[in-house]
Structures are given as C-alpha cells and as structure tokens.
C-alpha positions as MATLAB code, in Angstrom:
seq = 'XXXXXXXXXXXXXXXXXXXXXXXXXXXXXXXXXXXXXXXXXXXXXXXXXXXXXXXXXXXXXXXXXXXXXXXXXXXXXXXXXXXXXXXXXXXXXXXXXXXXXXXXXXXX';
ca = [
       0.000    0.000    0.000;
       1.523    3.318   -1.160;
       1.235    6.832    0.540;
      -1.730    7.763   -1.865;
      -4.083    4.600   -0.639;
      -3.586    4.703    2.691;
      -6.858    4.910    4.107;
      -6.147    7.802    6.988;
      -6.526   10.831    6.439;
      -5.317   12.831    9.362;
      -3.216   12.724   13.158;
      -2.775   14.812   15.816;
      -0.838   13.366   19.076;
       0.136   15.784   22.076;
       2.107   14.961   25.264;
       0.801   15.275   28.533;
      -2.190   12.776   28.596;
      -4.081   14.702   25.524;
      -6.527   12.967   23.218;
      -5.266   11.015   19.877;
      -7.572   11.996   17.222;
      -6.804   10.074   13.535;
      -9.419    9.911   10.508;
      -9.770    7.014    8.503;
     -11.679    6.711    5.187;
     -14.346    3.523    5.101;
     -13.275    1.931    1.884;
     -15.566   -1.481    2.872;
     -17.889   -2.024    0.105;
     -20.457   -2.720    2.678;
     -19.570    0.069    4.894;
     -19.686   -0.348    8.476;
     -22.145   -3.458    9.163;
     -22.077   -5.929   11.868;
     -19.435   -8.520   11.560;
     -16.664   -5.157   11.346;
     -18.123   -3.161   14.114;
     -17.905   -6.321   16.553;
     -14.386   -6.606   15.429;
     -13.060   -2.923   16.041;
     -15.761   -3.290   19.322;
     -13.513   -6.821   20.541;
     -10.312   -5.368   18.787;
     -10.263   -2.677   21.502;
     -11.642   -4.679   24.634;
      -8.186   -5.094   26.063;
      -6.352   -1.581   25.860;
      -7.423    0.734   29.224;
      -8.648    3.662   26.945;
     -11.735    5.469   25.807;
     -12.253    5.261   22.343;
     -15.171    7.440   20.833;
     -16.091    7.495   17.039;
     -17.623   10.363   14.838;
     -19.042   10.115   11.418;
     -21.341   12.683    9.681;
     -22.206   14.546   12.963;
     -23.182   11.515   15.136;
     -20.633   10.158   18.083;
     -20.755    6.903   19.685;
     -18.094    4.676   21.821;
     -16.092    2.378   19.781;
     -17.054   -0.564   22.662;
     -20.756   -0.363   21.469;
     -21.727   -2.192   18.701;
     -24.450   -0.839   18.760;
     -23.637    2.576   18.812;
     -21.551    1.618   15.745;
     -24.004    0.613   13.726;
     -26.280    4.042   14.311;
     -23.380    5.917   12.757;
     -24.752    4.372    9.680;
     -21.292    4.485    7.741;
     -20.988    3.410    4.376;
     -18.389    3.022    1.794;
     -16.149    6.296    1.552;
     -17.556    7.937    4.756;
     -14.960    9.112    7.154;
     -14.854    8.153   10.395;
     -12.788   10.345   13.137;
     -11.394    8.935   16.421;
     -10.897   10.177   19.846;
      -8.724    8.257   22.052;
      -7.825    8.780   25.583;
      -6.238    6.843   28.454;
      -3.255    4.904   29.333;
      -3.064    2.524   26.056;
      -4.434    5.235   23.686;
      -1.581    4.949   21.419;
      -1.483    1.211   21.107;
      -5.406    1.462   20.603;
      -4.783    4.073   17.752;
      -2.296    1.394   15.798;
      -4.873   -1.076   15.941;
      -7.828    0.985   14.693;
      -5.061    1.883   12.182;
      -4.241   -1.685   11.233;
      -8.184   -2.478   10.905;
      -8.501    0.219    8.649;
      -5.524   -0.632    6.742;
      -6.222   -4.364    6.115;
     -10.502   -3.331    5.146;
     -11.226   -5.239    7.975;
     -10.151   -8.461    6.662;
     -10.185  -10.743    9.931;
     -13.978  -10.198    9.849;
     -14.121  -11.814    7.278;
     -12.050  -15.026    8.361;
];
C-alpha cells in the first residue's frame, strides 16, 4: 500500500495525557455493518482507553456495537477517532491496522 491509498486521512498526538484523534476513510464495500463493528468493538476490549467514534455529525463509543451501527457508515464515509487513556496509542495502531487491512479478519 503506497502513501496515496492509505486509508487515513489525518493525526494529531500531544504529550501530557491529551486525546489522539486520527481519521480514517471507510473503503468497505459494505460500509460499516455488523461482523466489522464487533471486530473494532472486541479489537479494543483489552487496551485501558476510551475510544469514541464520529461520522457525519453523530458520536458513539467504539465498545458499542451498537452505537456503531447508528453511525450508519458506508463506503467512503470518514470516520474520526478520539482516544484517551493509558493505552491510547497502542489502541490508535490497531484501529489503524483495521482500517488498513478493510477489515479483513472479519471476514475469516
């Protein structure tokens, strides 16, 4: 994957304890539907961090699948993430990597 496909779109990191916030472009052809939003919910279970998800105005926690599915996120949408607490940053490479790979293990 080249610097052109990469499906992020933005970071911002600060020291001190301050939110991660990255962007990632949805480039599923089903969007967000069930099986990947109960992988990115499990994906996170075991980092100690707060992850919350925006997409076209609505918010919801990253743990709900739920509230992952009411973002109603389809194929190009952009999704922006907040990410706070102690394991925010190893969080962050994972939503990265599940972005990165279309959210192939779902799929498995």
């Amino acid at each position: 994957m080249n610097a052109v496909d990469l499906p992020f779109t933005s970071t911002t990191t600060s020291a001190g304890g301050a939110p991660l916030v990255q962007s990632f472009v949805l480039k599923n052809r089903h969007g967000l539907h069930t099986r990947p939003c109960v992988l990115l919910a499990r994906a996170l279970e075991p980092y100690r961090c707060r992850v919350m998800v925006e997409c076209n105005g609505q918010t919801a926690d990253a743990s709900s699948i739920l509230g992952l599915l009411t973002l109603a996120a389809g194929y190009d949408s952009k999704l922006t993430f907040t990410v706070t607490g102690r394991e925010a940053a190893a969080a962050m490479r994972r939503i990265a990597n599940l972005f990165e790979t279309h959210f192939r293990e779902a799929y498995d």
